[in-house]
N, C-alpha and C positions, 0 to 999 in steps of 0.2 A: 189582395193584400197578403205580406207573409203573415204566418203565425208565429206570434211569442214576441214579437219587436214592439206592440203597440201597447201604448200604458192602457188602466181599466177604466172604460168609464164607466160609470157607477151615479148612483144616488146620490146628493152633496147637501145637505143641511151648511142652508148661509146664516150666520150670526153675525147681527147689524149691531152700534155701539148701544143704538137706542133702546135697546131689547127685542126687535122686531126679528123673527127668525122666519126661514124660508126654504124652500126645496128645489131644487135644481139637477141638475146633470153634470158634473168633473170626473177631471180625471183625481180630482182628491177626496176624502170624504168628508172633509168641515172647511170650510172656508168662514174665515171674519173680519168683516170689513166696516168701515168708519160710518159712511153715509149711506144710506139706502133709499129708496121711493118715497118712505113713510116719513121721514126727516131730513129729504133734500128741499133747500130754499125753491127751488121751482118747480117742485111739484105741491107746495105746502103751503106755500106763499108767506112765508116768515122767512123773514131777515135775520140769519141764524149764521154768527162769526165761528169757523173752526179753527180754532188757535191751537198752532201745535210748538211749542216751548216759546213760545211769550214773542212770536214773529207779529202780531197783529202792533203790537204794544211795543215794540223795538222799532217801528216802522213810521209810528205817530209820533214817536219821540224822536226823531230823527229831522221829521220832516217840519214839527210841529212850531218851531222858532223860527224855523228860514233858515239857520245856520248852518246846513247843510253847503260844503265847499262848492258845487253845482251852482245852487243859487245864487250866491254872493260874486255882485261883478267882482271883474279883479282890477286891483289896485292898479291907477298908471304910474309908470317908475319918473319920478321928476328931474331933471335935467338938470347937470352939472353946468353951475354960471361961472365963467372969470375972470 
């Protein structure tokens, strides 16, 4: 390997949103991140929504009536009589 090209890897203190903090190896020295071990649904086994600006809640309300343009057959065009 040359020398002087490679970034440093170093010690990395991770900070999860949960408060769970952790030690690792980057090439940065903090990293912070949303979900971690300690608070991901399948390691935890809670059903745990991460809404990030109101997408869960945009998404129900969309879908929640049916009137979503998708859903609704479409109209047949009726035939000119004369």
């Amino acid at each position: 390997m040359k020398d002087g090209i490679h970034p440093n890897y170093q010690d990395t203190t991770v900070t999860c949103g949960c408060g769970n903090t952790f030690q690792t190896r980057s090439t940065r020295p903090e990293l912070k991140i949303d979900i971690c071990s300690d608070c991901h649904p399948f390691y935890t086994g809670k059903l745990k929504y991460v809404d990030t600006a109101g997408r869960i809640d945009k998404f129900q309300k969309k879908f929640a009536a049916g009137t979503y343009g998708s859903l609704q057959k479409p109209k047949k065009a009726k035939k000119a009589t004369k």
